[in-house]
C-alpha positions in Angstrom: 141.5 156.5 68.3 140.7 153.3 70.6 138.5 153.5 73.6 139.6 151.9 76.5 138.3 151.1 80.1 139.6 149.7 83.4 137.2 149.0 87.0 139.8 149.3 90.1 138.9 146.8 92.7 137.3 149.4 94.7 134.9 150.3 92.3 136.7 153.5 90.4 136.3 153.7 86.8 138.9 154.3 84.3 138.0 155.1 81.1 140.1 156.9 78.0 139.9 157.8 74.3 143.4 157.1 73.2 145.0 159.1 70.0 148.6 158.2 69.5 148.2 161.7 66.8 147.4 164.1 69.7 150.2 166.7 70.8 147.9 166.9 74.1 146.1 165.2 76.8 143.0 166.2 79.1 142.3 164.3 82.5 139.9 164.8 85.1 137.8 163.0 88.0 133.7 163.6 87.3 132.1 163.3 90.2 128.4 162.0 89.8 127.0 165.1 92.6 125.7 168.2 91.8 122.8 170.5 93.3 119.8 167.5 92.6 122.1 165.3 95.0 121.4 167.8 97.8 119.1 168.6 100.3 117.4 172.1 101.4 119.9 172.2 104.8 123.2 171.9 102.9 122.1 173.4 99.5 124.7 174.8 97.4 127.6 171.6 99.3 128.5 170.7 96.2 129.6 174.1 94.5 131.2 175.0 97.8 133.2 171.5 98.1 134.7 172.5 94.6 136.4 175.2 95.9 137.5 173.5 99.0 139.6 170.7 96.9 141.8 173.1 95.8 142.3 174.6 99.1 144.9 172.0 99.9 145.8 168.4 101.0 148.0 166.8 103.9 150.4 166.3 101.1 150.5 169.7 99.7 149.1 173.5 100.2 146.7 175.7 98.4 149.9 177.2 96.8 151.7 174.1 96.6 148.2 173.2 94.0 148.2 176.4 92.1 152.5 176.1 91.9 152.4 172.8 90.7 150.0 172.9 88.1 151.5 175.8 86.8 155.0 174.5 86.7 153.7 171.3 84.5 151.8 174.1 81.9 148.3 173.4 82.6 145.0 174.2 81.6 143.0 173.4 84.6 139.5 174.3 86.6 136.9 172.6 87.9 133.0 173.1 87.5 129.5 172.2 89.4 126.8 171.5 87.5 123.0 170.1 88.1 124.4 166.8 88.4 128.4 166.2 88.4 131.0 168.2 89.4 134.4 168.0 87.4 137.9 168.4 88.3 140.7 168.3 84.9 143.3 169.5 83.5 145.0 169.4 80.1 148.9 169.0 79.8 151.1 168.2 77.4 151.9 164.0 77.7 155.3 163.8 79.0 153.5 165.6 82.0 150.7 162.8 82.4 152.4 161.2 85.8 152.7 164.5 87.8 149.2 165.9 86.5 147.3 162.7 87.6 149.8 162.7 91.0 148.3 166.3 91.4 145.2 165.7 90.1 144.0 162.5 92.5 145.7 164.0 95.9 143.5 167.0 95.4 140.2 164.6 95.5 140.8 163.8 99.1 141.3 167.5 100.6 141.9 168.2 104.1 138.8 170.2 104.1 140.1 172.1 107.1 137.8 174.7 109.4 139.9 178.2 108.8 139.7 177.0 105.0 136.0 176.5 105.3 135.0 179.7 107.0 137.5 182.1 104.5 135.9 180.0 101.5 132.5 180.3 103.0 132.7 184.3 102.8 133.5 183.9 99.1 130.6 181.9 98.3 128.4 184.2 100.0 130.0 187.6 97.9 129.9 184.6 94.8 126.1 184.2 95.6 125.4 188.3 95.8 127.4 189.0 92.8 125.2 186.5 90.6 122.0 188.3 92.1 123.7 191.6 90.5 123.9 190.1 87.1 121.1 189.6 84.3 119.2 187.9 84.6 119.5 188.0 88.2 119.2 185.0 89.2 116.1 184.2 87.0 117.3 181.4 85.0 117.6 179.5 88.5 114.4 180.7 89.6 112.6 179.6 86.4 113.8 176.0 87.3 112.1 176.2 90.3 109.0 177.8 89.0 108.8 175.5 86.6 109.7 172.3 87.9 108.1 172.6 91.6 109.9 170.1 94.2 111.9 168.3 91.4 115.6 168.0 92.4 117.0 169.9 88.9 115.0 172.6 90.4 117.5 173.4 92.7 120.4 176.1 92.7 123.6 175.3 92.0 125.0 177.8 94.3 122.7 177.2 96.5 121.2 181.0 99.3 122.8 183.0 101.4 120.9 181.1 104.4 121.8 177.5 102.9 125.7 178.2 102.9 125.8 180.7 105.6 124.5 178.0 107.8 126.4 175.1 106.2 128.7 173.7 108.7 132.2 172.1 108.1 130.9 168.8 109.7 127.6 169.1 107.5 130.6 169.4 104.6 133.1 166.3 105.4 129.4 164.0 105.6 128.6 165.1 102.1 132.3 164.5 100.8 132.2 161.2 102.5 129.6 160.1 100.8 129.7 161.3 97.4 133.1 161.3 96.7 133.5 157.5 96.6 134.6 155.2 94.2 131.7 154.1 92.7 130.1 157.6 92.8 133.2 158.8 90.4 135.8 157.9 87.4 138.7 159.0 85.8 138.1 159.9 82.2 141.0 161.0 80.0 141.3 161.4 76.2 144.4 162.4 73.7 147.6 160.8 74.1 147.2 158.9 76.9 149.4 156.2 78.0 146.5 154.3 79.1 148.5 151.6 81.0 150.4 153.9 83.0 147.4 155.3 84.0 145.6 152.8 85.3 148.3 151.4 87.4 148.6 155.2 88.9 145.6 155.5 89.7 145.3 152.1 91.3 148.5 153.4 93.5 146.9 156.4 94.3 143.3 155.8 94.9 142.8 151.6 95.1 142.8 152.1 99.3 139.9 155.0 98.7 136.8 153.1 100.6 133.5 152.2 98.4 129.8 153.4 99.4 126.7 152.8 98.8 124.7 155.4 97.2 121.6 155.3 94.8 120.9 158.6 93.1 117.1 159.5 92.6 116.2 160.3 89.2 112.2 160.9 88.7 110.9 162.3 85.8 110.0 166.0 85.6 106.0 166.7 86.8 106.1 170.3 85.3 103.6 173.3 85.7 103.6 176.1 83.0 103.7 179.2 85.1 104.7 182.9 84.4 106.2 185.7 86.6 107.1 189.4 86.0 109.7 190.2 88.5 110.2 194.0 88.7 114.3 195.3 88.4 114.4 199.1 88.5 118.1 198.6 88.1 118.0 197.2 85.0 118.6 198.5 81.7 117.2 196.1 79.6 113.8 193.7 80.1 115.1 189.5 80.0 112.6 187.0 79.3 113.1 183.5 80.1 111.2 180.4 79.2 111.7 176.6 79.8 109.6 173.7 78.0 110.4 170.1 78.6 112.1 168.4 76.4 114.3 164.7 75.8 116.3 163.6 78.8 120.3 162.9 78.4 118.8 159.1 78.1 116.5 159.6 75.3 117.5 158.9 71.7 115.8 162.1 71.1 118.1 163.8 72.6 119.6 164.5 69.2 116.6 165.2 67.4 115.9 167.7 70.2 119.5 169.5 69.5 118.6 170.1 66.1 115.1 171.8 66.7 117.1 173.6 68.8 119.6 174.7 66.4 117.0 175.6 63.9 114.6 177.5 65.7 116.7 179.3 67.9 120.7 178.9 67.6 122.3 182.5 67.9 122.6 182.4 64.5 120.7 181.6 61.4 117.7 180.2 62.8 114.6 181.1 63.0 114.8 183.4 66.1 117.7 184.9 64.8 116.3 186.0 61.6 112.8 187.1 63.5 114.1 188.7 66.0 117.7 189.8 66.3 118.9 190.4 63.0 116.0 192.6 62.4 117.0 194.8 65.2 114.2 194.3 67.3 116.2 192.7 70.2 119.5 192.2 70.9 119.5 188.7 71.9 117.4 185.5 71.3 118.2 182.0 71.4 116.6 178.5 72.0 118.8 175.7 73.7 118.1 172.2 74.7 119.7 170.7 78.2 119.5 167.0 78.9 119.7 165.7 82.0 118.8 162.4 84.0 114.9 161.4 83.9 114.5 165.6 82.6 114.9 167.2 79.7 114.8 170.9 79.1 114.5 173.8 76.4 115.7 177.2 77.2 115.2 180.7 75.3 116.3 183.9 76.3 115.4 187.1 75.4 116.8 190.5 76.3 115.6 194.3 74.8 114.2 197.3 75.3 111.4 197.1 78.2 109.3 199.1 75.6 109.3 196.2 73.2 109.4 193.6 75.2 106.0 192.6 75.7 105.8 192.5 71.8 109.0 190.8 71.3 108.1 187.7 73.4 104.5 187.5 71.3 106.8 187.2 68.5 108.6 184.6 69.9 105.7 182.4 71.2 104.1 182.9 67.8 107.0 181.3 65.9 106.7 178.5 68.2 103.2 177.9 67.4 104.3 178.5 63.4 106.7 175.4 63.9 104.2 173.9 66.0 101.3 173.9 63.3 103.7 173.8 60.3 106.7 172.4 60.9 110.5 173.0 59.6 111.6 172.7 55.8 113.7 169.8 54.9 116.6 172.9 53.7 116.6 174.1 57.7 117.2 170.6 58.7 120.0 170.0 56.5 121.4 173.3 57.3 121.3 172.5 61.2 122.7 169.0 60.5 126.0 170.6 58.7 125.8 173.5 61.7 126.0 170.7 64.2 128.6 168.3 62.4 131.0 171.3 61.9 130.7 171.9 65.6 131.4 168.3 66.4 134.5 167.9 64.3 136.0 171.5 65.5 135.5 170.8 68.7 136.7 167.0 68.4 140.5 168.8 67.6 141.4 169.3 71.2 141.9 166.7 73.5 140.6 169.0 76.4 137.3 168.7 74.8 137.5 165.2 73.8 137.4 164.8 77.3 134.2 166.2 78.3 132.9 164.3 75.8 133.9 161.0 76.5 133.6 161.9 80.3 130.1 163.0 79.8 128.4 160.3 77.8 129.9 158.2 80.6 128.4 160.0 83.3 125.4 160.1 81.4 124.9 156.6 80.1 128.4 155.1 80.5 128.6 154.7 76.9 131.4 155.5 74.7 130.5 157.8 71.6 132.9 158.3 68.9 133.1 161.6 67.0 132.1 159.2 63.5 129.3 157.9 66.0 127.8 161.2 66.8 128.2 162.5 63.1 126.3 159.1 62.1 123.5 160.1 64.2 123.4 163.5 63.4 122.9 162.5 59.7 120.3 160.0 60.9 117.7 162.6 62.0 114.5 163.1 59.7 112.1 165.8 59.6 109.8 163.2 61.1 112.1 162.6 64.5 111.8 166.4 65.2 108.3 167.0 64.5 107.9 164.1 66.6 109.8 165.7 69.2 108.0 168.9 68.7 104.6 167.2 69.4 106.2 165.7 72.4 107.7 168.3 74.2 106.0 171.5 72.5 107.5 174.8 73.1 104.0 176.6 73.7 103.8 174.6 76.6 106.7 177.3 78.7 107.0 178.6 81.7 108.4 182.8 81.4 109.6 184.7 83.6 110.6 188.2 82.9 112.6 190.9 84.7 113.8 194.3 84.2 112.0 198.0 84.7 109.0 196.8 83.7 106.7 197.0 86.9 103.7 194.7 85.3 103.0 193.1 82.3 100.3 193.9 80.1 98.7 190.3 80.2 99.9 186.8 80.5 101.6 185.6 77.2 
């Protein structure tokens, strides 16, 4: 595989991981916006704008989009997160010039009023239909409990007053701006005729105008909190925590992926042994999500409301277990061979190749090969995630629980 990367005139990036072995190819444009990019009057812009691109361009219809990516095989979609939004697809390589064609003309949409209004009453069902769903909303509203006015703290899909408000106007200023050159790239990976590619794109975006934009990225100024939010709908009682942990540009990034593994993957760690295999709940997990300037670790919890209050003092006592005592060198080793296996597995399809490469590059625009991340994997001591642990401890949470649980016993 050879990494290889091109700047257009304009300011749009090109950058590909090419394998001459690969029966596939993945290709996308990753937008550097997301929810922290927005303000309270046009919350939720971003996630909305996703949908519009596919809603048609002045070269081709919504069902010209769907036809044509059908007709060349596709695996496509798009995604808003925190912080990018992506737009790919993953075609076999003799289709590489019509996917990019299709792929490219779709990033400058006509963004047209009937479209916007339609789409606007989809977000809004979109919106209620996540409120209807464990945990209800509460791993958005954790982020906000927990990280004040910080902008990862805000929803990715934004309220029902933010988008029912949103204006198409509001919506081609935001597009304007963030969907510039130098606010984007193309990232590909399999076999890619990287060449070809780069004088396509140039063809079909070198005339896109550059802007200026600076994106804000503060460290996190966090408050442990807790909540009990009462669900008579529910079935189940949820409990939620986040901790801070190693942003996406912290070397401890890694180190902080395998605490995570061990303590609470969704299976074999410590959380899984504790808690679900034993039959006392029927989930628990630990994660770690990195972004810019933040950092964050995750665990969920969902059981009976009966044992809930219980359940979580199990949980926040294994984290002060770890905290006191630490993990065994046989735990690490075990996460390490958990997390290489999942490297090399997921490494076999170009489609996620892509994400990969496209991520570290939105991240840190650095290129990471799958040897690279298997290196540093291996590199990890004991020592890095205790270090970690003191750091970023897990006692230090915010919770927030929900279900048929009217109040909770005491604060945790």
């Amino acid at each position: 595989m050879k990494f290889r990367s091109q700047t257009l005139d304009n300011g749009l990036e090109v950058v590909a991981e090419c394998n001459d072995a690969a029966h596939s190819l993945g290709v996308g444009f990753f937008v550097r916006t997301g929810a922290r990019d927005e303000t309270d009057e046009v919350a939720g812009v971003s996630h909305f704008l996703e949908h519009m691109v596919f809603k048609g361009t002045p070269r081709r219809s919504a069902d010209d989009v769907n036809r044509e990516f059908d007709e060349l095989g596709a695996h496509y979609n798009a995604f808003t997160s925190e912080e990018n939004t992506v737009y790919y697809a993953a075609v076999l390589p003799e289709y590489q010039e019509p996917c990019v064609d299709l792929i490219a003309d779709i990033m400058r949409p006509s963004l047209r009023e009937g479209d916007f209004e339609m789409e606007k009453k989809v977000i809004l069902e979109e919106i209620q239909m996540y409120a209807d769903q464990p945990p209800f909303g509460m791993d958005e509203k954790i982020k906000e409990l927990h990280f004040g006015e910080h902008p990862l703290a805000r929803s990715v899909l934004g309220s029902l007053e933010s988008v029912g408000s949103l204006s198409a106007a509001q919506m081609q200023s935001y597009f304007d701006s963030r969907y510039s050159p130098g606010n984007m790239f193309v990232g590909a990976a399999g076999r890619i005729d990287f060449d070809a590619l780069v004088r396509q794109v140039e063809q079909l975006c070198g005339d896109w105008s550059p802007q200026s934009l600076v994106r804000e990225v503060p460290a996190a100024d966090s408050q442990p909190n807790f909540q009990c939010v009462h669900r008579a709908s529910a079935t189940q009682q949820y409990c939620l925590q986040l901790a801070d942990a190693p942003a996406s540009e912290s070397d401890d990034r890694y180190a902080a992926k395998l605490l995570a593994t061990v303590f609470g993957d969704d299976s074999g760690s410590r959380l899984y042994w504790e808690l679900v295999d034993s039959g006392l709940t029927e989930s628990a997990s630990l994660g770690h999500y990195e972004y810019l300037g933040a950092g964050m670790f995750f665990s969920w919890l969902s059981c009976d409301p009966d044992e809930a209050h219980a359940n979580l003092g199990r949980m926040v006592d294994l984290q002060a277990k770890v905290e006191r005592d630490g993990f065994t060198a046989e735990e690490l080793r075990q996460a390490q061979s958990k997390l290489k296996a999942r490297v090399v597995l997921g490494s076999e399809r170009p489609r996620n190749r892509l994400f990969n490469v496209g991520g570290n590059w939105m991240q840190r625009r650095e290129y990471r090969s799958v040897a690279d991340d298997l290196e540093t994997v291996d590199q990890v001591t004991l020592d890095d995630i205790h270090r970690v642990l003191a750091k970023f401890p897990l006692t230090r949470h915010t919770t927030i629980t929900i279900g048929p649980l009217e109040q909770w016993p005491d604060t945790p």
